[in-house]
Every structure is written in structure tokens, then in C-alpha cells.
Phi, psi and omega in degrees: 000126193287127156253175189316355199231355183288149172068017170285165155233095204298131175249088257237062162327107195231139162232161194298088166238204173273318185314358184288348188265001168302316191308309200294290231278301206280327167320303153011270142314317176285307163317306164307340173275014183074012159315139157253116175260099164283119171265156160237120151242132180298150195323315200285352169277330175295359211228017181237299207217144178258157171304315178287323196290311168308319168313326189270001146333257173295332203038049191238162195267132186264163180272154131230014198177106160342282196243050161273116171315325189260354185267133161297014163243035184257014166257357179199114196290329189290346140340275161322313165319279191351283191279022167266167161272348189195093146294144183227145173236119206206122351272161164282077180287193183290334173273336167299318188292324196286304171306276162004279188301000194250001216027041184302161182222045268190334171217171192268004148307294163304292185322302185306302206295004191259318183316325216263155156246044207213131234285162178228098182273131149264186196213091181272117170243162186172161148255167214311355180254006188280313211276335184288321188306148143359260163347284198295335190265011204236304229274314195295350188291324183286345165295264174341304173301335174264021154105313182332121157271148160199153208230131195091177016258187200249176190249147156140196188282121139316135169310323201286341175094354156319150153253143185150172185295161165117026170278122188284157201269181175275165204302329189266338169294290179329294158340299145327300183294322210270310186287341169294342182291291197277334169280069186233337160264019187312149176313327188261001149320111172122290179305159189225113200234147194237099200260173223192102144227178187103156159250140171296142171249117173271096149344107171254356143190231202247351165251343181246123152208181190278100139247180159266192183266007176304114179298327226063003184285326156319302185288335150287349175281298179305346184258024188241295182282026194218340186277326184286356182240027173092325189287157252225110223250067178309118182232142180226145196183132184292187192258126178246156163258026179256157215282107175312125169295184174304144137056046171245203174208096174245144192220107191275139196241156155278265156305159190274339178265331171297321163310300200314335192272000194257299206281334194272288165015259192278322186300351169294304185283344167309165176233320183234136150249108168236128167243118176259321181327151161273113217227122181300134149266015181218148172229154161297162190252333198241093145258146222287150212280321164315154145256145183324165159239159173278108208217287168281168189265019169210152149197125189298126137252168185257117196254166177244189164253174179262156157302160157239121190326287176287355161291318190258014182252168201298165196239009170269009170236158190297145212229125172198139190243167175231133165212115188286108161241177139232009164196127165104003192337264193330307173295297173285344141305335141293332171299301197283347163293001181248289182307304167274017191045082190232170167239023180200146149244103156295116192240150173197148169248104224273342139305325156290137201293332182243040164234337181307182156289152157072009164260125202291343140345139140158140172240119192248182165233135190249123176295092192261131190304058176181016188029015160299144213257122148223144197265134153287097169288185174298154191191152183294176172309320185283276173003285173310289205322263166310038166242313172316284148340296204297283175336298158329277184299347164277347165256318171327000000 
């Protein structure tokens, strides 16, 4: 399955900081997602990183020199401008930012980017009183305002041994911003889909409570994918240890009643609700303000049930549901497709090992309000996800 970025085309602006071997690593990442990548480096990137170390990359001819004879962009840059789909300039320093707000042309980095129509991410690193001056912060404001996005920089230790803003962000952030970029015209433009993961923790008193082995990786792999086809990523997600995706909208929950009132919510303004999350069906009724102590050899708690999410959420938007089985797979994701009105059921079978929790994995079956059956092979997480979408965007 083709993903967002195979066969784009990336124009990869690296300018001379230390921060240039971050540059190495999303060539990289961009190459493995199938991108065609063209680097430019700038004089001051050369003196960091060699034209080869991109090349054996990417395996594309790097830019360094306006008026090199032998690079096939060297009668015209714009050439390059032309066919990209995206420039990204990672790392950015303070003098590349300045040329920019100025539209300056002057290397062949500045020449594409004055060239390009094509959306423009920077990256800025630098250090923190570089990035705190006036100047610099008067040039990205005037870069935003002409449409540039620019991601970053993060806080934290400077080559200079400062602590402060000015950290190129990392190669996986970026990532994230560049692909939200390019699906950002996608079949799911327009839309707004309200995803759900994680397992909820129901409190049995202020140190303990009932949850599952839900990782959150299905509902984050789907708020990846959906963000990556254009659409507008509402994630409501219990505490996971992973990482909010890019260019999403996450709201973090506890509980199954917090969820239920966060998904009730957003879903008023929605088109798609996937509830991927795992949502405790039972809370405790009484939980105790203390923590228990260990005293007796039992102990009762008393549970109640929780709402259920998709029964109560509106019922004029597409609906897609999850069902964690471990016997009966097939039957009981039809009972719940029935029972919650839904129009898409995800059935997975929690014993098989590349399906389970907390495996990067899965296989599913996806189950439709006509019960028709299609079986999944194993596939990564992203991957069901945009079979799912594919579904989706078929009911839209």
C-alpha cells in the first residue's frame, strides 16, 4: 500500500548548523516512506556534512553551487523549485531565516525557495538569544504570514551549553508536519473525524485502578492516517505512553465517563466517530478517597457499568466501532453492530500474537451494517488504518 509521501517530491534545504546530522537522519525517514528527495546544502552546511553522505542517501545528485556545470540543476534552479511538491528546510539557521524574510537569492537554496510554489516548512535551530533577538523573531513572523509553516525549534541544551529555545526539533516531528502537508489535499479534506485510544482507568482509590493492556497504538495509528489524507484529527485518548501525534487535536481523558462526555462533545461538530479506545466496562461505585490499606486477606469492590459511548453518541454521523474478542470473533462483532448501530465494525482477535495488545501489528476483520465480512491479512497498524479510511471515505 502506497503512503502519503511515495513518489513526492521533497526539495531537502540543509544550512550550516551542528544540527545538520538531524538532516541525515529525516533524509532518511523521507526516503524510507518513498519520497524523492533533492538535497541543497548550503556553504555553511558543508563544513558540517559532506554532498556524499546525502547522496548515499538519498541517491539523488545534491545541490551545493549555483554555478556547478555538472549538477543537473545547475542552468536553472528553478527547474527544481518547479517539480517540487514540498520544501522543507531543516536545520534553518538565523542567517538562512533572514535571507528568506528578505527574499534574497543568493545560493541555491534561497534561489529555490524564492522559485517554488510549493508549500515551505522551516525548521529553525540556532542559538537561544539568536532565536530571542527582535530581528529574528520580527523575520519567522514575516515568513508566517506569507503561508511558510515553521515547526519549532524545541527548548532544551544548546551546542553553546545554554539551556533555552532554539533546538532543531526532532527528524520524526518533522516528519509528521511534512506528511500532514502533503495529504493535507487528500480524499478526507473537509472533514473532521473524532478518534478515540488508550485504555480508560477507572479509580479504586487515589493509587489504584481498573484498566486494560489497551497500548493506544491502533487509535493512534488511525489519527496518523486520517490526518495524512486531509482530514482534521480530533484524538481523545486515555494515558498512553506515546507520543500526540503532529498536527492533530488531542485531549487527554482518564476515565470512561470523561471520555464518554469529551466524545459526545466533539462529535457534535463531526462527520466520522472511531472508537478505538478500549473503554472499561464496569467503575467502581464507591471509590475510596483514602488508599486501601492492606488489612484483610479479600477484598470486594463493588462495580457498576459505564455508558456506552456508541450507543450514546449521535447517530446522523458514520459510526465505526472495535471489537477486542477472544472467542466468537465473528458473532459477537455482529451482535455489536446491531446493538450500537454502527456502520463499520474492526473485530481483531486478542490472542493471536499479531493482533494483541501493545504489538505494532494486526489483524482484523472489517464487519459493515450488512454484515458483510472482509478478512484482513496481518498488516501494520497504519496500514488497517487506511483500509479502514478507505472504508470510511466510501460512506462519506
Amino acid at each position: 500500500m502506497k503512503g502519503p509521501l511515495t513518489d513526492k517530491r521533497i526539495v531537502l534545504g540543509v544550512t550550516g548548523s551542528i544540527a545538520c546530522y538531524k538532516a541525515v537522519d529525516l533524509a532518511s525517514k523521507l526516503v524510507q516512506a518513498g519520497a524523492v528527495v533533492d538535497t541543497i546544502l548550503s556553504y555553511g552546511a558543508t563544513q558540517f556534512v559532506t554532498a556524499l553522505t546525502f547522496r548515499s542517501i538519498t541517491h539523488r545528485p545534491v545541490v551545493t553551487d549555483t554555478f556547478d556545470v555538472t549538477s543537473e540543476f545547475s542552468v536553472e534552479h528553478v527547474a527544481l523549485a518547479h517539480t517540487a511538491d514540498l520544501m522543507v528546510v531543516a536545520p534553518a539557521t538565523v542567517h538562512t531565516i533572514a535571507k528568506l524574510a528578505l527574499g534574497l537569492a543568493d545560493d541555491p537554496l534561497t534561489t529555490t525557495a524564492v522559485a517554488t510554489t510549493a508549500p515551505i516548512i522551516i525548521a529553525p535551530a540556532m542559538d537561544a538569544n539568536m532565536y530571542d533577538n527582535p530581528a529574528t523573531q520580527n523575520n519567522i513572523s514575516t515568513l508566517i504570514k506569507r503561508g511558510i509553516t515553521v515547526c519549532g525549534p524545541a527548548p532544551g541544551r544548546l551546542a553553546s551549553g545554554l539551556m533555552g529555545m532554539g533546538r532543531l526539533i526532532e527528524p520524526t516531528e518533522l516528519l509528521g508536519h511534512i506528511t500532514g502537508i502533503i495529504g493535507s489535499q487528500g480524499d478526507l479534506a473537509g472533514k473532521t473525524i473524532v478518534i478515540s485510544a488508550g485504555g480508560t482507568q477507572e479509580p479504586i482509590d487515589p493509587v489504584r485502578v481498573i484498566t486494560n493492556h489497551s497500548s493506544g497504538k491502533m487509535g493512534y495509528a488511525l489519527a496518523e492516517a486520517a490526518r495524512d489524507r486531509g482530514a482534521k484529527v480530533i484524538l481523545i485518548t486515555a494515558p498512553t505512553a506515546l507520543a500526540a501525534p503532529i498536527s492533530t487535536d488531542v485531549i487527554h481523558v482518564k476515565t470512561a465517563q470523561e471520555m464518554c462526555d469529551a466524545v459526545l462533545t466533539e462529535s457534535k461538530k463531526a462527520d466520522v466517530l472511531i472508537m478505538a479506545a478500549a473503554v472499561a466496562d464496569y467503575k467502581p461505585v464507591n471509590p475510596a478517597d483514602q488508599k486501601i490499606k492492606k488489612s484483610e486477606d479479600h477484598l470486594n469492590i463493588e462495580l457498576t457499568k459505564t455508558v456506552d459511548i456508541l450507543e450514546a453518541s449521535p447517530s446522523n454521523i458514520i459510526k465505526v466501532g472495535f471489537s477486542a474478542e477472544s472467542e466468537n470473533l465473528i458473532a459477537n462483532a455482529k451482535s455489536k453492530v446491531i446493538k450500537k448501530s454502527l456502520d463499520l465494525i474492526v473485530a481483531n482477535d486478542i490472542t493471536d500474537p499479531d493482533s494483541g495488545f501493545g504489538v505494532d501489528t494486526n489483524k482484523v476483520v472489517l464487519i459493515d451494517r450488512d454484515h458483510h465480512i472482509d478478512a484482513l491479512p496481518v498488516m501494520s497498524k497504519y496500514q488497517v488504518s487506511q483500509h479502514i479510511l478507505d472504508r470510511v471515505s466510501s460512506l462519506l
